[in-house]
MMTF fields as JSON, N, C-alpha, C and O atoms, coordinates in Angstrom:
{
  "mmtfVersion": "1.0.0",
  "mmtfProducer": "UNKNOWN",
  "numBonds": 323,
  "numAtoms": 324,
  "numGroups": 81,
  "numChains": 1,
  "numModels": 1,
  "chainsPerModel": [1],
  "groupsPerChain": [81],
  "chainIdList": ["A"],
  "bondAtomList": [4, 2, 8, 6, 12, 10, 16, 14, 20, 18, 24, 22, 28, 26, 32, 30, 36, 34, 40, 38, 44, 42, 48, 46, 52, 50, 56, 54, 60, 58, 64, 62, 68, 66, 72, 70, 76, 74, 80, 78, 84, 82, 88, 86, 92, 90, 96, 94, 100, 98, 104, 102, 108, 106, 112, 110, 116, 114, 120, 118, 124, 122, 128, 126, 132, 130, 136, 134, 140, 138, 144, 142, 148, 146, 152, 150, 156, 154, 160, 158, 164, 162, 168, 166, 172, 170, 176, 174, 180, 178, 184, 182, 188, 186, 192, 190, 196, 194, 200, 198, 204, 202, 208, 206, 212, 210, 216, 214, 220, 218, 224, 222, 228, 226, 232, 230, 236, 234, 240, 238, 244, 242, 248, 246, 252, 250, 256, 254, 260, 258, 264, 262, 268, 266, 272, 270, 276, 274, 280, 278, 284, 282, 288, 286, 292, 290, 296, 294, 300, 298, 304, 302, 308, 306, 312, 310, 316, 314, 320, 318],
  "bondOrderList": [1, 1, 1, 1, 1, 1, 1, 1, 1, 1, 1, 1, 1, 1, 1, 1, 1, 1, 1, 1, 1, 1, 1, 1, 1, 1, 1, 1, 1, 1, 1, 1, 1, 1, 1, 1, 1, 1, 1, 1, 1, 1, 1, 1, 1, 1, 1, 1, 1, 1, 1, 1, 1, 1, 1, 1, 1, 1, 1, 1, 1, 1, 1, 1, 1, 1, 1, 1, 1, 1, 1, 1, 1, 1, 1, 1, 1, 1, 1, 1],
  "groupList": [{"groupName": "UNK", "atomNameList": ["N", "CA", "C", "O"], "elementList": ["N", "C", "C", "O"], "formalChargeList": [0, 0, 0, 0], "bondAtomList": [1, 0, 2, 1, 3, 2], "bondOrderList": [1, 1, 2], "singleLetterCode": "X", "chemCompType": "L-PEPTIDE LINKING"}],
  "groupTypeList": [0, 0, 0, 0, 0, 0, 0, 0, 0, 0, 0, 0, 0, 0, 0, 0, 0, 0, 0, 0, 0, 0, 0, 0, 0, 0, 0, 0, 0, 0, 0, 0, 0, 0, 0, 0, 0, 0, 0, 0, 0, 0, 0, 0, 0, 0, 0, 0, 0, 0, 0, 0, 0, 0, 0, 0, 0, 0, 0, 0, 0, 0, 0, 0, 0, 0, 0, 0, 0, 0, 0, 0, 0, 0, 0, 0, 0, 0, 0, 0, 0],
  "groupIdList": [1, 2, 3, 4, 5, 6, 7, 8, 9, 10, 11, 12, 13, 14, 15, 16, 17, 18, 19, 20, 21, 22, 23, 24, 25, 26, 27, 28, 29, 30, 31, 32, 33, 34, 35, 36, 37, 38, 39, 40, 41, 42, 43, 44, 45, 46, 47, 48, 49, 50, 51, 52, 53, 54, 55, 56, 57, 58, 59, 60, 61, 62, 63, 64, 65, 66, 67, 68, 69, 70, 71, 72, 73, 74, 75, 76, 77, 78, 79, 80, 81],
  "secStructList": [7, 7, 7, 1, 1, 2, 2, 2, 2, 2, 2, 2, 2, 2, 2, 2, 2, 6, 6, 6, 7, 1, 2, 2, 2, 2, 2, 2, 2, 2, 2, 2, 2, 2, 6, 7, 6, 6, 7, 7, 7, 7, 2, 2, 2, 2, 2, 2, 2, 2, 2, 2, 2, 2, 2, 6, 6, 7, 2, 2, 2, 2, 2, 2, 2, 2, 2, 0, 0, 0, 0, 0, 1, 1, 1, 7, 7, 7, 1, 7, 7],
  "xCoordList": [-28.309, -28.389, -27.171, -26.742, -26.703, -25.412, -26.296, -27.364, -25.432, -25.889, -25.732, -24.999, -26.687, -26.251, -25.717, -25.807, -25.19, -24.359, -23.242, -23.171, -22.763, -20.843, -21.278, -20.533, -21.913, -22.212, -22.756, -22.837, -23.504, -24.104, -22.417, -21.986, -21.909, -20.901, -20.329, -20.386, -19.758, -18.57, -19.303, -18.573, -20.462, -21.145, -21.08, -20.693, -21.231, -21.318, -20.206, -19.933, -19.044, -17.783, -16.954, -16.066, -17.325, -16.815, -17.607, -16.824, -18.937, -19.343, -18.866, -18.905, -18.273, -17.407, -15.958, -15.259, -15.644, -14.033, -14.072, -13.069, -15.137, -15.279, -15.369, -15.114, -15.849, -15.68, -14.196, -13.867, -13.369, -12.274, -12.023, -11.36, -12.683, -12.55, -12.0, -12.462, -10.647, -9.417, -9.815, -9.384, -10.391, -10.493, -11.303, -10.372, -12.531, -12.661, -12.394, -13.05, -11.144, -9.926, -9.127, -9.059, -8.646, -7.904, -8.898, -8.633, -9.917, -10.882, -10.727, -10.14, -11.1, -10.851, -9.709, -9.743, -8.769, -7.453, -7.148, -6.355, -7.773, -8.262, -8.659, -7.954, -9.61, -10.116, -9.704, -9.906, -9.119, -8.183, -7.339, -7.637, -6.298, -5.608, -5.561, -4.697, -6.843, -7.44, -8.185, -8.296, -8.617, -10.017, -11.033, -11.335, -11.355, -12.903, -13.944, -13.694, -15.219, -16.667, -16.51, -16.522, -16.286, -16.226, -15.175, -15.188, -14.438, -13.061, -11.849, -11.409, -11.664, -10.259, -9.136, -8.789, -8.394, -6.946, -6.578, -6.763, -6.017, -5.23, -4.061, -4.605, -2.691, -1.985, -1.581, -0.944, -1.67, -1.572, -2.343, -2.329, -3.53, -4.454, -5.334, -5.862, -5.007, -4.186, -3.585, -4.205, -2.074, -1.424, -1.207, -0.136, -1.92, -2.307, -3.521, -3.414, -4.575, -5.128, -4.756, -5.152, -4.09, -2.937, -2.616, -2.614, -1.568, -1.377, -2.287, -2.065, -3.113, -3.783, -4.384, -4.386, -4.939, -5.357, -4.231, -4.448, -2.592, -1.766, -1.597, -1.485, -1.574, -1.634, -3.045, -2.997, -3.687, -4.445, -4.871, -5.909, -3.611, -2.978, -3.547, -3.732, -3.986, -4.246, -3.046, -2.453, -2.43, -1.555, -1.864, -0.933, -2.848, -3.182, -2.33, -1.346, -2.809, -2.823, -1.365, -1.005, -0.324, 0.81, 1.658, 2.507, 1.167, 1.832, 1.376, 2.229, 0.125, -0.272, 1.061, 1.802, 1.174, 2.033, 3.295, 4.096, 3.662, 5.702, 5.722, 6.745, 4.645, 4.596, 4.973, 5.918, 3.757, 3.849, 5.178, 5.818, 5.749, 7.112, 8.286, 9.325, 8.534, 8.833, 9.197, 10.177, 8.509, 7.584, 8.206, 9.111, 7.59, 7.93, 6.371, 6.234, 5.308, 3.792, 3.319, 2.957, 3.097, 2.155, 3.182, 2.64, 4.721, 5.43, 6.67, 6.916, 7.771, 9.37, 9.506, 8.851, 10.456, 10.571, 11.311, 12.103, 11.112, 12.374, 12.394, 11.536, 13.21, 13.098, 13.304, 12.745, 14.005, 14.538, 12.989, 12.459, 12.447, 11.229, 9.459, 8.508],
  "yCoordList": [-63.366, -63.541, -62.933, -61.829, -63.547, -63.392, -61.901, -61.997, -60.717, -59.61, -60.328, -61.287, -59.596, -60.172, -59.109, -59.325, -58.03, -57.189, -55.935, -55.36, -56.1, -55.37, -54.345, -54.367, -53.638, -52.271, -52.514, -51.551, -54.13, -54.485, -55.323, -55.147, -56.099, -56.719, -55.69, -55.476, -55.027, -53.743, -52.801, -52.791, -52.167, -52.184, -53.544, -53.203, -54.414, -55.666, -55.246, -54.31, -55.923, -55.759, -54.556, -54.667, -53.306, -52.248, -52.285, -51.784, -52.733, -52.488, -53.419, -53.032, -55.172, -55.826, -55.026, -55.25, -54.043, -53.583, -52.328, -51.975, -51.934, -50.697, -51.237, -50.616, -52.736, -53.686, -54.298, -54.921, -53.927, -54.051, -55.838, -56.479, -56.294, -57.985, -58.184, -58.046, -58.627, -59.051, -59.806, -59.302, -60.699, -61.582, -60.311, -59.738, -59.492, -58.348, -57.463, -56.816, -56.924, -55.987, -56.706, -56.325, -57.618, -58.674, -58.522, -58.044, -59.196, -58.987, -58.139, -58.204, -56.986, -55.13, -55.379, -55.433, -55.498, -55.179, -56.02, -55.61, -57.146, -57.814, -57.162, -57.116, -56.707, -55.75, -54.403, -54.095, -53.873, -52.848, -53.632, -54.126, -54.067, -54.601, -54.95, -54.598, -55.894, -56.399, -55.049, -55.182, -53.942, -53.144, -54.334, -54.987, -54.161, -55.29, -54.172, -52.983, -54.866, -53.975, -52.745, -52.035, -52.414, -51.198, -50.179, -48.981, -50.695, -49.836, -49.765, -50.517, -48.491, -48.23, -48.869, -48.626, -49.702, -50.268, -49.325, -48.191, -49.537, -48.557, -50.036, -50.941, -50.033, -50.919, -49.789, -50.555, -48.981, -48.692, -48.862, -49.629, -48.157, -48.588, -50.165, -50.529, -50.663, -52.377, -52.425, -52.752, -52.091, -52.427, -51.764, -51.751, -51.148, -50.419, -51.488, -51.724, -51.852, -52.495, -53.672, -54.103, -54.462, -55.745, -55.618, -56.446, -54.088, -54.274, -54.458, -55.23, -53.791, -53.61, -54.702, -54.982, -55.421, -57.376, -58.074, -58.857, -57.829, -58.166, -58.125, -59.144, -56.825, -56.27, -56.974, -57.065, -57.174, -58.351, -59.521, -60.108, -59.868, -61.637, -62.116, -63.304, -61.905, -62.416, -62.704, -61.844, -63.971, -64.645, -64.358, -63.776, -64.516, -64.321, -62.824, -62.495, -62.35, -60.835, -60.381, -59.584, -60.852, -60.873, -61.282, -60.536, -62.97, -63.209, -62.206, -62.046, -61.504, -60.521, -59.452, -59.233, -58.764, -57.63, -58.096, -57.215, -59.142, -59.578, -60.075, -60.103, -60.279, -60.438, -58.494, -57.896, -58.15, -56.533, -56.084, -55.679, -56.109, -55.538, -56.586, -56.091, -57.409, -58.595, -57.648, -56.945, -57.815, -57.359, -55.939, -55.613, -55.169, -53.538, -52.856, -52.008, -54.025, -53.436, -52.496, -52.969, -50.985, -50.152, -50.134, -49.715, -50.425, -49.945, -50.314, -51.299, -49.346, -49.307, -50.717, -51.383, -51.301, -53.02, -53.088, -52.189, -54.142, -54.106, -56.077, -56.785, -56.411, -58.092, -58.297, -59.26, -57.516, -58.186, -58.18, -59.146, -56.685, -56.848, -57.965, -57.948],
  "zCoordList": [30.453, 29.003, 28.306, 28.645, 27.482, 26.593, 25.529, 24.924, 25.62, 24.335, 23.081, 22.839, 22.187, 20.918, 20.1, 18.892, 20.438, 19.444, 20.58, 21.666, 19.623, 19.999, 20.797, 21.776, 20.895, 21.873, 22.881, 23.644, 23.475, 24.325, 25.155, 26.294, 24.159, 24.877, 25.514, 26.725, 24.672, 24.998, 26.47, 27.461, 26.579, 28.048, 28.992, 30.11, 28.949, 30.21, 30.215, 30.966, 29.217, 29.951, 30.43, 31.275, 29.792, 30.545, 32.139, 32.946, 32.838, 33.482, 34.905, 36.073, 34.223, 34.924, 35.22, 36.208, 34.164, 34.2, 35.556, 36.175, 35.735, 36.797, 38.172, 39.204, 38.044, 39.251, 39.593, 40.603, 38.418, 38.936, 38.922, 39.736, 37.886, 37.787, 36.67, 35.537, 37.133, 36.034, 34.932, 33.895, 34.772, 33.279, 32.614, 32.048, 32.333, 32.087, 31.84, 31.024, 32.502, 32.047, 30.882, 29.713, 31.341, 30.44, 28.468, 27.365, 29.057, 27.759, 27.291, 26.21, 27.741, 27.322, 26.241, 25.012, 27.096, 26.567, 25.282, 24.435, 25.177, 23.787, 22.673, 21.665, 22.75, 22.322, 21.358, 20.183, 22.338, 21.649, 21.336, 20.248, 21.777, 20.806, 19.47, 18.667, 19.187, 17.998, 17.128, 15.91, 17.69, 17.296, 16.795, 15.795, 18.202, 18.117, 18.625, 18.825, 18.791, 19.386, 19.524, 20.53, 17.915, 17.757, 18.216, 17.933, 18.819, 19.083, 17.769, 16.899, 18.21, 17.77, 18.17, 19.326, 17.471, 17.919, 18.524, 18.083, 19.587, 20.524, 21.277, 21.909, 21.088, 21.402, 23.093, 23.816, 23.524, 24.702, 25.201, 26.164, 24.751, 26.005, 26.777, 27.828, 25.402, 25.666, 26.696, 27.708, 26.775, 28.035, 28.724, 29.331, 28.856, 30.131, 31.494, 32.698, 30.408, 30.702, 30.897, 31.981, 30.234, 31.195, 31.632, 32.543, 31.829, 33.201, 34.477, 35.409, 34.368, 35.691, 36.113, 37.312, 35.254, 35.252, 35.818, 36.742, 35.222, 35.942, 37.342, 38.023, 37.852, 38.594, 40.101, 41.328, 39.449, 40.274, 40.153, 40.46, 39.497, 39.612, 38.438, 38.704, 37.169, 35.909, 35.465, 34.814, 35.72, 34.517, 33.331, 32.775, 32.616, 30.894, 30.914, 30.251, 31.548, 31.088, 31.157, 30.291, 32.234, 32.586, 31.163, 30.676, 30.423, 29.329, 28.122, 27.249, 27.961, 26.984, 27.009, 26.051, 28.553, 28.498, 28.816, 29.129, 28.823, 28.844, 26.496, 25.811, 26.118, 24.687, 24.234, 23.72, 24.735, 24.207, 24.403, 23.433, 25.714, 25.729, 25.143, 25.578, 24.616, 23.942, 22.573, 22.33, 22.135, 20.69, 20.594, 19.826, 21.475, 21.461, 20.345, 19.463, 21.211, 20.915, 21.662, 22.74, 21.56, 22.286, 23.249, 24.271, 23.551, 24.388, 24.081, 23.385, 24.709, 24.292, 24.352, 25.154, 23.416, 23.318, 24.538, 24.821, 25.343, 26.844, 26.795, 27.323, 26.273, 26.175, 27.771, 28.297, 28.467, 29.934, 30.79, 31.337, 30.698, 31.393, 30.952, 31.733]
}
C-alpha cells in the first residue's frame, strides 16, 4: 500500500535507502534537494546521496550530481568533473 502522508513516505523510503537500493537513494536525494517530506533543504546531503546511487550504477542520479557540480550546487562548481 502506497502511505498517505510525508512521514510515512519519508520512513518506506529511508527504509529502501538502508537496503542500499539506488532509485531510493536517488529519491532521498530529491528530497533534500527540494526540502520535501518534511526535510530541511540540505544541497549536500543531496549529493552525497547521488553520489552513492551513482556509485551503484543509477544514471539519474549520475546526471543529478554532474548538474550539481555544473551549477556549483551543495558543491565547489567543477564544470570538467
Amino acid at each position: 500500500p502506497c502511505p498517505d502522508n510525508d512521514a510515512d513516505v519519508l520512513a518506506m523510503t529511508q527504509a529502501r535507502v538502508l537496503k542500499k537500493d539506488p532509485k531510493a537513494i536517488n529519491h532521498l536525494g530529491e528530497k533534500y534537494c527540494h526540502g520535501l517530506l518534511g526535510l530541511q533543504k540540505d544541497m549536500r546531503r543531496a549529493v552525497e546521496l547521488w553520489t552513492e546511487a551513482a556509485e551503484h550504477g543509477l544514471i539519474q542520479a549520475l546526471f543529478k550530481l554532474g548538474s550539481a557540480y555544473y551549477d556549483g550546487d551543495g558543491v565547489q562548481k567543477d564544470v570538467a568533473k
